[in-house]
KOLMI-632183 format. One line per 5 residues: number of its first residue (from 1); their letters; for each residue x, y, z of C-alpha. Coordinates in Angstrom, 3 decimals, padded with zeros to 6 digits. Layout:
<nodes>
NUM	A	X/Y/Z | ...;
</nodes>
This chain:
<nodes>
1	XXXXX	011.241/-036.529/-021.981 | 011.091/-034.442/-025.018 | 007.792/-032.749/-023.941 | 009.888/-031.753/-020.756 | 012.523/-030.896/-022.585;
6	XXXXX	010.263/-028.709/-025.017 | 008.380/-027.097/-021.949 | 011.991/-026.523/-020.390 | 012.826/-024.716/-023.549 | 010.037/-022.791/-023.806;
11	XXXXX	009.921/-021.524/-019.864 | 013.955/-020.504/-020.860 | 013.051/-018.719/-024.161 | 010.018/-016.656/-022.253 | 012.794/-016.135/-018.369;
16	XXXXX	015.145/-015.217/-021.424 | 012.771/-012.247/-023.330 | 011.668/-011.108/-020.083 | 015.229/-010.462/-018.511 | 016.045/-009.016/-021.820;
21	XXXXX	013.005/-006.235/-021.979 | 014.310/-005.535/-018.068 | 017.607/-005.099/-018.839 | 017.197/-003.022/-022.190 | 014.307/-000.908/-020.090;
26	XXXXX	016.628/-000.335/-017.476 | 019.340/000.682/-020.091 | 017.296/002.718/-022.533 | 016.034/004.645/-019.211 | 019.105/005.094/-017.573;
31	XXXXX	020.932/006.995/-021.091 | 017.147/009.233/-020.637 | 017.865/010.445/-016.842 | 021.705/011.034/-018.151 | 020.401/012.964/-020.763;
36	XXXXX	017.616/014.958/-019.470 | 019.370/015.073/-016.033 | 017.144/016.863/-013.493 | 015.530/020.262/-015.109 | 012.752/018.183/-017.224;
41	XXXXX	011.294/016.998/-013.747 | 009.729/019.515/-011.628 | 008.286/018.365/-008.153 | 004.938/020.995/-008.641 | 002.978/020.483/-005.457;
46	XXXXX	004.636/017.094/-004.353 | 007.498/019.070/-003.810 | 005.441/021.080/-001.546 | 004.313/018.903/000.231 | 007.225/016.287/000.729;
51	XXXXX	008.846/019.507/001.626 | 006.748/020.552/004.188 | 006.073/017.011/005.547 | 010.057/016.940/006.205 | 010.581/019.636/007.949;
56	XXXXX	007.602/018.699/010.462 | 005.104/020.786/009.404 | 002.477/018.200/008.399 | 000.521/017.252/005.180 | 000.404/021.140/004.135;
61	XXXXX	000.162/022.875/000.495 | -001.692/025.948/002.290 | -000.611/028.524/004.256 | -002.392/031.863/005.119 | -000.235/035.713/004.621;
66	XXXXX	-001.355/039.007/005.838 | -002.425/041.044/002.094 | -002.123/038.261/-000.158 | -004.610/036.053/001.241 | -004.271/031.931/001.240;
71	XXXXX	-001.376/030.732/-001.036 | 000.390/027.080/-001.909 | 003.660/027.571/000.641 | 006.650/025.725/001.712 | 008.595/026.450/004.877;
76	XXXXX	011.967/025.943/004.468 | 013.212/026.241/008.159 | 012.296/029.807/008.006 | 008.506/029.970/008.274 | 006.007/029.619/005.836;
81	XXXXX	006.179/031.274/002.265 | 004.854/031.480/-001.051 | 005.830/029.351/-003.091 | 007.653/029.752/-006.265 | 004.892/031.619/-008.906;
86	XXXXX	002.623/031.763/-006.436 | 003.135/035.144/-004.738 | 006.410/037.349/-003.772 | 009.560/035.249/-002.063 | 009.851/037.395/000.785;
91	XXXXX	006.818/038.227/002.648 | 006.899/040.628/005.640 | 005.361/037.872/007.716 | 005.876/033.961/007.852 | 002.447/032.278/006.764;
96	XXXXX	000.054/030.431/008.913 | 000.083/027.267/007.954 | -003.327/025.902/007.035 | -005.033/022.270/007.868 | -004.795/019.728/004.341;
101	XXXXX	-005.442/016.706/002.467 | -004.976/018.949/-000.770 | -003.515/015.666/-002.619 | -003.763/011.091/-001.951 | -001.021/010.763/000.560;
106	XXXXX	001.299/008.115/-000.578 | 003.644/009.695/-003.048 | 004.017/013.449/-001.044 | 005.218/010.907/001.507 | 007.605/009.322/-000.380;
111	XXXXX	008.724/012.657/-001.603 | 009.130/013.643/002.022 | 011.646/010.788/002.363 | 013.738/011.539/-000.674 | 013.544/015.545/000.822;
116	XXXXX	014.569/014.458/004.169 | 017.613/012.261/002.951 | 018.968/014.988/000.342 | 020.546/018.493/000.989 | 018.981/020.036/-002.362;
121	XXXXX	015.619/019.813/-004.719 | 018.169/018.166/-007.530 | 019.191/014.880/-005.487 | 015.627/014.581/-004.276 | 014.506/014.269/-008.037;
126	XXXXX	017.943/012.013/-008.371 | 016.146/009.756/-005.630 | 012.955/009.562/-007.288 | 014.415/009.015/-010.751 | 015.756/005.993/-009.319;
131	XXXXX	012.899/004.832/-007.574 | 011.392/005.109/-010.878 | 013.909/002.951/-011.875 | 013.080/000.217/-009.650 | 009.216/000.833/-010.350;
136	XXXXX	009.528/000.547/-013.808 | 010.825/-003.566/-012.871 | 008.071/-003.985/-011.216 | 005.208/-002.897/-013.663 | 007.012/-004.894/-016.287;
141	XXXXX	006.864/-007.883/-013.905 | 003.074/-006.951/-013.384 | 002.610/-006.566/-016.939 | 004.496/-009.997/-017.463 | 001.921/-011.875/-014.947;
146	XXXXX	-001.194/-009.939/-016.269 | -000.031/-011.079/-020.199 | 000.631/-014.526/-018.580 | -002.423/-015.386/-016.599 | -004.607/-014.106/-019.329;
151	XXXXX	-003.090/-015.429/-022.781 | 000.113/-017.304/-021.771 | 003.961/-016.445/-020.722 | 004.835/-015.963/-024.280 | 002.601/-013.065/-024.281;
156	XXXXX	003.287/-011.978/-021.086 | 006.927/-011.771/-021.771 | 006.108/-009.802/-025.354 | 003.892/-007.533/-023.306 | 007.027/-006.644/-020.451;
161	XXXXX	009.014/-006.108/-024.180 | 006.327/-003.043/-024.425 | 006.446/-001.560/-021.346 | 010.199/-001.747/-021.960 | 010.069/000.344/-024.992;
166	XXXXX	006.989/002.612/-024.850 | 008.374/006.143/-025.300 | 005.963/007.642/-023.295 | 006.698/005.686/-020.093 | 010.282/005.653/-020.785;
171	XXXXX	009.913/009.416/-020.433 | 007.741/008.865/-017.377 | 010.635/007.161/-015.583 | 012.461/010.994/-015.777 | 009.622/012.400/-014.101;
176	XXXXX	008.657/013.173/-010.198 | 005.054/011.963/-011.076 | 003.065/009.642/-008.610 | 001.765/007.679/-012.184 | 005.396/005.711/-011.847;
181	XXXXX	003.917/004.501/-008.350 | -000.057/003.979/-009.171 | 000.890/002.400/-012.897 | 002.042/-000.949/-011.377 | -000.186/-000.818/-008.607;
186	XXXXX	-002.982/-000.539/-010.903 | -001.766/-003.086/-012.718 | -001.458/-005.734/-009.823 | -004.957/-004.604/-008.552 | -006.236/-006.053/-012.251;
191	XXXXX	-004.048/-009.001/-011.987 | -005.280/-009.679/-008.318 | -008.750/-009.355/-009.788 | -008.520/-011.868/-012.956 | -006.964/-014.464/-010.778;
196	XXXXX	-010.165/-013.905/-007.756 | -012.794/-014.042/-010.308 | -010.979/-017.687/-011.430 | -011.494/-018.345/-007.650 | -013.728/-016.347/-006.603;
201	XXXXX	-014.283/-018.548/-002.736 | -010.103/-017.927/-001.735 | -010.626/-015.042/000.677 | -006.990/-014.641/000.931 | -007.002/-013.628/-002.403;
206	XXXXX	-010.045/-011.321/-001.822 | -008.067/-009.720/001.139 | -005.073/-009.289/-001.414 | -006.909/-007.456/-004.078 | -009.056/-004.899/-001.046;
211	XXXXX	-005.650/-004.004/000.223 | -004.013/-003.357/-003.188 | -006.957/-001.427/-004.266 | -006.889/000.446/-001.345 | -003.165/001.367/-002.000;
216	XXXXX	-004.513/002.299/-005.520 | -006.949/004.935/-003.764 | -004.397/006.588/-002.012 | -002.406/007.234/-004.899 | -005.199/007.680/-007.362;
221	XXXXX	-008.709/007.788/-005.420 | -010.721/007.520/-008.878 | -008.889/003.823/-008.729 | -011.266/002.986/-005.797 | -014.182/002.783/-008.377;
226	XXXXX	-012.854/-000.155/-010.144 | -013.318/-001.928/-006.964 | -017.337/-001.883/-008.147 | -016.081/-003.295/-010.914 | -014.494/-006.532/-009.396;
231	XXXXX	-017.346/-006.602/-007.201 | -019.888/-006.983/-009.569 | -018.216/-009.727/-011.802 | -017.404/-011.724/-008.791 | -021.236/-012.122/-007.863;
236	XXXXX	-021.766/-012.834/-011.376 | -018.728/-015.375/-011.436 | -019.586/-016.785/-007.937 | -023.435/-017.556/-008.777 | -022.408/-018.943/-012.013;
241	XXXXX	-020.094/-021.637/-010.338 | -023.078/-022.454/-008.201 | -022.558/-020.362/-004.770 | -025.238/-019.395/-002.383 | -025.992/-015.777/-002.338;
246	XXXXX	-024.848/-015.802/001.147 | -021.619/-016.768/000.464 | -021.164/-014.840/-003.020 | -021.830/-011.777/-000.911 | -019.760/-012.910/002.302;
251	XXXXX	-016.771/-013.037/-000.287 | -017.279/-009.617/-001.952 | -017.421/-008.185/001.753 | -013.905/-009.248/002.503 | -012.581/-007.691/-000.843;
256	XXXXX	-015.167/-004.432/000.269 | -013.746/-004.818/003.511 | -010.195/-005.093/002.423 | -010.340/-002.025/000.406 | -011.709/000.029/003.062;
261	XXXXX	-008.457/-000.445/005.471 | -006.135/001.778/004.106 | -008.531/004.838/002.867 | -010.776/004.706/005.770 | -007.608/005.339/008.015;
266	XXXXX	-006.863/008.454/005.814 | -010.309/009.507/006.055 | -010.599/009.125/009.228 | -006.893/011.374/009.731 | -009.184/014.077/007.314;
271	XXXXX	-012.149/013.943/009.673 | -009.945/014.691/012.606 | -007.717/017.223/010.807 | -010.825/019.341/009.070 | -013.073/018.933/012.271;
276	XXXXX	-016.208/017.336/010.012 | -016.637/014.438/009.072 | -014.866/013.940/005.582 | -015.374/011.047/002.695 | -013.081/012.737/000.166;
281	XXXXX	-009.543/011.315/-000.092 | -008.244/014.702/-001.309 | -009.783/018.300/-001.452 | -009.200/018.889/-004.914 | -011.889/016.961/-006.780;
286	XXXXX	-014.142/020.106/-007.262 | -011.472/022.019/-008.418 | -010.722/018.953/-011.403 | -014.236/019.492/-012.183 | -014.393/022.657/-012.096;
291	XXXXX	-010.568/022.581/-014.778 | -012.590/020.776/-017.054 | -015.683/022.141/-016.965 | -016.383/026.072/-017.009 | -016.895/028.458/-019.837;
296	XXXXX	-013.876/028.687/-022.226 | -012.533/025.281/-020.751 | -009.675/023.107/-022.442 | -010.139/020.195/-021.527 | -006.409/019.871/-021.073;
301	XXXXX	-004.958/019.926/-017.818 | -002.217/022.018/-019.517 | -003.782/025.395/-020.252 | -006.880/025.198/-018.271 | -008.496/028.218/-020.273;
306	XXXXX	-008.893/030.070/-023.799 | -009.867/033.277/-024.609 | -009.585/036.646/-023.125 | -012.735/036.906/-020.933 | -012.845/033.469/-019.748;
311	XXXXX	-009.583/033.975/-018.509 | -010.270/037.074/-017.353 | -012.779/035.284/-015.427 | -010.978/032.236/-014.013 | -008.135/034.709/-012.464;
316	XXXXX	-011.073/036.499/-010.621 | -012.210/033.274/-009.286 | -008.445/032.342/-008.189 | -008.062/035.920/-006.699 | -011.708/034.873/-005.055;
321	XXXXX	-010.568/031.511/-003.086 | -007.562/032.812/-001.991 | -009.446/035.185/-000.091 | -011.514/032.932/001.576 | -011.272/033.167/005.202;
326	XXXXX	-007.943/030.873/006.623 | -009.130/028.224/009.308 | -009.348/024.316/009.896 | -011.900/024.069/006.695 | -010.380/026.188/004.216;
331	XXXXX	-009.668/023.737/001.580 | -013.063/022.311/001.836 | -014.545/025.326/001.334 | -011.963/026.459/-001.290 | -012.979/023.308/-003.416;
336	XXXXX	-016.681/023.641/-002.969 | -016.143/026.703/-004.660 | -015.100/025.316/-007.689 | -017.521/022.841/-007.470 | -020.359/024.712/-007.537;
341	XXXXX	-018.990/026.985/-010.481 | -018.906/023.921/-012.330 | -021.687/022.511/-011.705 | -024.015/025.515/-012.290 | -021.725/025.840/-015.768;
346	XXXXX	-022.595/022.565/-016.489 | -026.767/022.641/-015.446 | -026.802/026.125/-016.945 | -025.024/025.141/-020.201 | -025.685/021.450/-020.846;
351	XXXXX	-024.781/021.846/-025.289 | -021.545/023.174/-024.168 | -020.902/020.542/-021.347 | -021.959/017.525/-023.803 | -019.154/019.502/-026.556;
356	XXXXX	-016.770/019.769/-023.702 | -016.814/016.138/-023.051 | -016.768/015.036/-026.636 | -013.398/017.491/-026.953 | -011.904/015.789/-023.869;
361	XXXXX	-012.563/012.390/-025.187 | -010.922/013.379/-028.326 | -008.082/014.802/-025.965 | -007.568/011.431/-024.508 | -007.847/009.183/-027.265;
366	XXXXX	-005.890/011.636/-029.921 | -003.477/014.004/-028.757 | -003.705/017.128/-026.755 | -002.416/020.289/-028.714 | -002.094/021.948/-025.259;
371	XXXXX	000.589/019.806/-024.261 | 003.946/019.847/-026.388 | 004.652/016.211/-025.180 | 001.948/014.565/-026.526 | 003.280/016.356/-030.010;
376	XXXXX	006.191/014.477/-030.062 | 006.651/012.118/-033.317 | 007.772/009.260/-030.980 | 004.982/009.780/-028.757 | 001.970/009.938/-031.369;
381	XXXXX	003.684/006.887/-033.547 | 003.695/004.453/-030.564 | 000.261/005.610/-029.275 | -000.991/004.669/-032.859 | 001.033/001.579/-033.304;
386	XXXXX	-000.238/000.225/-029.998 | -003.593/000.982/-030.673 | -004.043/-000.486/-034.238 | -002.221/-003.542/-032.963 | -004.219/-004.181/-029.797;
391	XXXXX	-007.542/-003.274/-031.736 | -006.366/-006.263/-034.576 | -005.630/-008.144/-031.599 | -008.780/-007.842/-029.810 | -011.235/-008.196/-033.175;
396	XXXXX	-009.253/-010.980/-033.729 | -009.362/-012.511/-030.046 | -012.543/-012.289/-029.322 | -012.114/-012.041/-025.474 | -014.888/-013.342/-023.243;
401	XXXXX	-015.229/-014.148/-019.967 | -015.156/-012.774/-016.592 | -011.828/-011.855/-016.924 | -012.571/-009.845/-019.619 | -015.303/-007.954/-018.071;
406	XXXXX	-012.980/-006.918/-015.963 | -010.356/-005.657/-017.864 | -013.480/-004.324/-020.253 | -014.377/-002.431/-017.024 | -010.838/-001.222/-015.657;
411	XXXXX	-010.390/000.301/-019.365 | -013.725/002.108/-019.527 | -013.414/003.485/-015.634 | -009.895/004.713/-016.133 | -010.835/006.595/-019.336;
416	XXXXX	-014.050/007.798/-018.348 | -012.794/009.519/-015.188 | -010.351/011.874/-017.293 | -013.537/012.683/-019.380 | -015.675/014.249/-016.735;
421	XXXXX	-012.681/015.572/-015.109 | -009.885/017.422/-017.063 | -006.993/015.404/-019.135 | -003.606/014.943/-019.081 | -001.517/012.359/-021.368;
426	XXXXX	-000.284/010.285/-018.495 | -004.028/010.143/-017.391 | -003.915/007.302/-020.402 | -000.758/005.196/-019.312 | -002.898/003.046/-017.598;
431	XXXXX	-005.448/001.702/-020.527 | -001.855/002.088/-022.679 | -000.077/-000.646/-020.356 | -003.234/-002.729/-020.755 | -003.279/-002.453/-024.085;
436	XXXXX	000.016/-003.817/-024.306 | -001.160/-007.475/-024.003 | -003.553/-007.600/-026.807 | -001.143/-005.851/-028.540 | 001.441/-008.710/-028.171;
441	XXXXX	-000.509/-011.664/-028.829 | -001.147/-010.165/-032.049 | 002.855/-010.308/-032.559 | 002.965/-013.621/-031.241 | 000.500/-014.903/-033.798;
446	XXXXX	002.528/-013.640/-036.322 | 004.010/-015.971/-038.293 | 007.225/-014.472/-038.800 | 007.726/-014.086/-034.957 | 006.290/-018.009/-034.522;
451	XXXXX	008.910/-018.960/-036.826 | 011.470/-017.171/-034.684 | 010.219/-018.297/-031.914 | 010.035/-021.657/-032.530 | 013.557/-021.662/-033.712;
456	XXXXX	014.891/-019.937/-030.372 | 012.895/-022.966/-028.520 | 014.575/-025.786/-030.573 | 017.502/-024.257/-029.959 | 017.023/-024.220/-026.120;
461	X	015.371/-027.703/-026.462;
</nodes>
């Protein structure tokens, strides 16, 4: 009786944190949207987009006008026109609207919805705020399983505590970003994947992870890589607990199989819409290389370019795709541009490249000087709190197992991919929130939060 009375108490004292970090997440985030209200959170081209896609003109960012060449536009029941910063408000002709997949569907959609149930661009980013709401519960939750299933509710429930209080996705929660949407889905791809690689043979679970990774790839389509990951450590896992090959390989084809569903169907919609055949999920990953990789590059996603010259040089090579001839192929063709300006930068400049990458890692891992946010005091304490904690907590852990691996693998993937490409802070939330569980079972083997602990679980007992 008392060890069911002590396990009772312990299940309250972990329900009991975890409704707490909700509650004071939803609370501290709530006083942020009051505060901030609605001119910190810009809708950039999902605005576009979820505008156009509501007023029935299809997955669009491009349209084509007579003298200005091809432009992002929205149509706003008027025709097509530049957008804002983009080229004059009034054009003497509406725009031809041209063919896209310029972005991963899933969030322009849901933009589209909050659009088409508002009357102006302020409620739509009301409605998002508070789906952001709602999506910060669930990566908390996801957070709380992942902390769970790999070191026990207690940590789990410390780890939720984080996501809570992290100023950086506190200040995410203000923001029309699709990273509010692809953070816990990311997150419950990884948790999918720990608990198939404990049972590697229950296809079920196989199908669940494919389809959530899929999801992933249509928010984030760099997501679709950790797929390999999983894949990988589940042959590994599945010989090791004595499988055929056959069957280790059936059961990686129904996760392979899984993932497919949802971004083959949007690949397939891309094939028909460009009139190729297309196996990019978006038509902007030349132009990410290219961001990150040209002479007098950044790094940052920010301020793409420094000095005089090299500017000078990336506005002729704007003013040079927006002349492009308009038609059913034009973003294809605007992003091979870009992709083969960076990669002949790149072959033709390979020191530069290597320093570029370095610089970008530092970007990531540091802080971004391009990028006033990633200045802030709150921002750059937490970031180094979390990461001396979770590095303590890792040394001190000594992880191993599949399990592991896989978060090993989802941390180097999602950090790598910001590397080659161009980075932005938020492009780290996702190895932060990870992060967040070694980082609390350091806490929890504190002994001043045992002690507390303990004390909150005799009192419960």
């Amino acid at each position: 009786m008392r060890r069911s009375n002590g396990a009772d108490a312990e299940s309250t004292a972990v329900r009991s944190l975890l409704l707490f970090a909700i509650a004071a997440g939803l609370a501290l985030r709530i006083v942020v949207l009051v505060v901030l209200g609605t001119s910190h959170s810009p809708t950039y081209e999902f605005g576009i987009l979820g505008n156009n896609i509501a007023e029935g003109k299809g997955f669009t960012y491009f349209a084509a006008f007579p003298g200005l060449g091809v432009l992002p536009a929205v149509d706003r029941g008027n025709g097509f026109e530049p957008a804002a910063d983009y080229g004059p408000r009034t054009p003497t002709v509406a725009g031809t609207p041209q063919p896209g997949a310029y972005m991963p569907p899933v969030y322009p959609t849901i933009a589209a919805a909050a659009d088409t149930a508002t009357t102006n661009p302020s409620s739509q980013i009301r409605i998002l705020q508070v789906l952001n709401l709602a999506l910060f519960v669930v990566l908390a939750l996801v957070v709380f399983q992942l902390g769970s299933t790999l070191l026990g509710p207690r940590v789990g429930a410390v780890a939720a505590l984080g996501v809570a209080a992290y100023p950086s996705l506190v200040y995410m929660t203000s923001q029309v970003s699709a990273s509010n949407l692809y953070l816990p889905a990311q997150v419950a791809m990884l948790l999918l994947a720990v608990r198939l690689v404990r049972r590697p043979t229950d296809k079920r679970l196989a199908i669940a992870t494919g389809a959530t990774a899929g999801l992933v790839g249509l928010l984030r389509p760099e997501g679709l890589a950790l797929v390999a990951v999983v894949a990988i450590v589940m042959l590994i896992a599945l010989t090791r607990a004595g499988e055929t090959r056959r069957r280790a390989v059936g059961t990686v084809m129904v996760l392979l199989a899984a993932t497919t569903l949802l971004p083959g169907a949007w690949l397939v919609r891309n094939s028909v819409t460009f009139g190729k055949p297309t196996f990019t999920i978006s038509s902007q990953a030349g132009f990410l290389l290219w961001a990150g990789n040209h002479e007098g590059a950044t790094g940052s996603g920010k301020t793409f370019t420094t000095g005089a010259e090299a500017q000078a040089g990336e506005r002729r090579l704007v003013s040079r795709v927006q002349l492009l001839p308009p038609g059913p192929t034009y973003e294809l063709r605007r992003d091979a541009v870009f992709r083969h300006e960076a990669v002949t930068w790149i072959r033709d400049h390979p020191v530069d490249a290597a320093a570029g990458l370095a610089k970008k890692a530092f970007l990531f891992v540091v802080v971004d000087p391009d990028d006033r946010r990633s200045l802030n005091v709150p921002y750059l304490i937490s970031w180094a709190l979390l990461a001396a904690l979770a590095s303590i907590g890792v040394r001190r852990l000594r992880p191993r197992g599949p399990e592991w691996q896989l978060v090993a693998g989802y941390i180097a993937i999602t950090s790598l991919v910001p590397v080659l490409l161009v980075v932005l802070p938020r492009y780290r939330l996702p190895v932060d929130v990870v992060l967040l569980v070694p980082a609390a079972w350091f806490v929890t083997e504190r002994p001043w939060f045992a002690r507390q602990w303990d004390r909150r679980v005799a009192q419960g007992a």
